[in-house]
TORTI-208010 format. One record per atom (N, C-alpha, C, O): residue in one letter; x, z, y. Coordinates in steps of 0.02 Angstrom, whole numbers, plus 50000, padded with zeros to 5 digits. Layout:
! TORTI-208010
AXZY ...
! end
This chain:
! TORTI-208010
X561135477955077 X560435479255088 X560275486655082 X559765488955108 X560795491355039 X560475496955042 X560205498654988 X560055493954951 X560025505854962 X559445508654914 X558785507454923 X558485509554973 X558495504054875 X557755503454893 X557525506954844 X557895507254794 X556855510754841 X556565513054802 X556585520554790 X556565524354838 X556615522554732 X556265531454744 X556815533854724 X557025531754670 X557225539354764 X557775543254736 X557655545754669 X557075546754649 X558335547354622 X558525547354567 X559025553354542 X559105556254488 X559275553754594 X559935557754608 X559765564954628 X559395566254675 X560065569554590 X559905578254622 X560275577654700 X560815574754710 X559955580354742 X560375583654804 X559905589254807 X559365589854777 X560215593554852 X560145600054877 X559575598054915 X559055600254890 X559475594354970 X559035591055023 X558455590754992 X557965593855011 X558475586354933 X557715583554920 X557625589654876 X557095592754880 X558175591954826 X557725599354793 X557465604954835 X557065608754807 X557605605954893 X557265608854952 X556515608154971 X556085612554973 X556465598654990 X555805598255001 X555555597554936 X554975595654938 X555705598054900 X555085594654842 X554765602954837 X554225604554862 X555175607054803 X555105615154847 X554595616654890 X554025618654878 X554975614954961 X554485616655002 X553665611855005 X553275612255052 X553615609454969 X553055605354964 X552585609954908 X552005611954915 X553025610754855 X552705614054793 X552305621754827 X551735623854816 X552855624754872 X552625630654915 X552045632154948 X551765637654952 X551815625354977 X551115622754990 X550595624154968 X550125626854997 X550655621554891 X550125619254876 X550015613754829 X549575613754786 X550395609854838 X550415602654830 X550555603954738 X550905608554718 X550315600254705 X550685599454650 X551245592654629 X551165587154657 X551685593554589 X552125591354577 X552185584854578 X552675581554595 X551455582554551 X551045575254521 X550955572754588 X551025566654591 X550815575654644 X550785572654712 X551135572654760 X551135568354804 X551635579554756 X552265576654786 X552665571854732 X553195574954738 X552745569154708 X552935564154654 X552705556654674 X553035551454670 X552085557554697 X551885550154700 X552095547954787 X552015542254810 X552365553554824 X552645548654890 X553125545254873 X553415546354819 X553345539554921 X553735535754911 X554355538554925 X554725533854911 X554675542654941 X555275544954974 X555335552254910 X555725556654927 X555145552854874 X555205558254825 X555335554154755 X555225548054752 X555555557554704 X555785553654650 X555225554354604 X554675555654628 X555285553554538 X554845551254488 X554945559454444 X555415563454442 X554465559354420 X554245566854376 X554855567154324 X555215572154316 X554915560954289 X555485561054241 X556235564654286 X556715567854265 X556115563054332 X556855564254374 X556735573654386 X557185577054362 X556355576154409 X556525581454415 X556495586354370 X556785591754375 X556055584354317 X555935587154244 X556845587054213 X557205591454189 X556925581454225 X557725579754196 X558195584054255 X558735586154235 X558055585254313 X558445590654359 X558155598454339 X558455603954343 X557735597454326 X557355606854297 X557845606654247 X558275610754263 X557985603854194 X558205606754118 X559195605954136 X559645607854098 X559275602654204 X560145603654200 X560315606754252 X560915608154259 X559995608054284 X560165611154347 X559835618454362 X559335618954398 X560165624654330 X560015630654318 X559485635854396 X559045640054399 X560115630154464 X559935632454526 X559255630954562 X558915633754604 X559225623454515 X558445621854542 X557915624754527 X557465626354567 X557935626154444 X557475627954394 X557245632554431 X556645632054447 X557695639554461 X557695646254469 X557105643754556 X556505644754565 X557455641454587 X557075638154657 X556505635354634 X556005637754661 X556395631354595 X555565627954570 X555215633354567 X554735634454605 X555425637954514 X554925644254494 X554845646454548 X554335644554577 X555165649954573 X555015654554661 X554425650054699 X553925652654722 X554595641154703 X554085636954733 X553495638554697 X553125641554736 X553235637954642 X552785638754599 X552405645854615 X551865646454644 X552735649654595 X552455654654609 X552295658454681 X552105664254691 X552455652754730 X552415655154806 X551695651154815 X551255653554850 X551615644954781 X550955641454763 X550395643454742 X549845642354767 X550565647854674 X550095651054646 X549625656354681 X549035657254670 X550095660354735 X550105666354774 X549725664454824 X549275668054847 X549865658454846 X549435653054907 X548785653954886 X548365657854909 X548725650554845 X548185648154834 X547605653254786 X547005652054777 X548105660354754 X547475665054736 X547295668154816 X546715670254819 X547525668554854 X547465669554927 X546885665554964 X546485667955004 X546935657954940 X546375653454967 X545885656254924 X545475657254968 X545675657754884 X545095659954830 X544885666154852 X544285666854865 X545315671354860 X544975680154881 X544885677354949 X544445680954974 X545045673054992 X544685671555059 X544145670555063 X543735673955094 X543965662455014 X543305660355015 X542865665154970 X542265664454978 X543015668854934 X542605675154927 X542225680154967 X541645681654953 X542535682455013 X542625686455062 X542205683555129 X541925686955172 X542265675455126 X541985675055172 X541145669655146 X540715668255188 X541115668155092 X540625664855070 X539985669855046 X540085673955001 X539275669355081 X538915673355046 X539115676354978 X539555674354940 X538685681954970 X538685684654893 X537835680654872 X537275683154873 X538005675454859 X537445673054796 X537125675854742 X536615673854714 X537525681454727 X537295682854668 X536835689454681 X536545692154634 X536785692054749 X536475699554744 X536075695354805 X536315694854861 X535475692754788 X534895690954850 X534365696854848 X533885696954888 
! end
């Protein structure tokens, strides 16, 4: 019948997308809850053994962070100034 259910196992592949997801935007808690992505325990438990991921998460993280202070000085920039009428 096959594997059913939510991967468990480190590969290179899924530490990629979970990555490129985190790169987004997305937080961890929601790429987590698709069905084709593994469980928080699983990559928390791949962050603390796997030196190569850890180093790749952070870069994702902080490509997130960078995103998204980016979405904020936008809607700044482009949202009235409210405060000087």
């Amino acid at each position: 019948m096959g594997n059913v259910g939510r991967p468990s196992k480190y590969s290179q592949d899924l530490a990629d997308e979970i990555c490129a997801r985190l790169s987004e935007g997305q937080s961890l808690r929601t790429v987590c809850k698709a069905n084709d992505m593994p469980a928080r325990a699983s990559v928390f438990k791949w962050l603390r053994e796997n030196s190569t991921f850890s180093d790749q998460y952070a870069k994702a993280k902080q490509e997130s962070a960078d995103a998204m202070f980016e979405e904020v000085l936008d809607a700044c920039t482009v949202l009235p100034n409210v405060f000087n009428h």
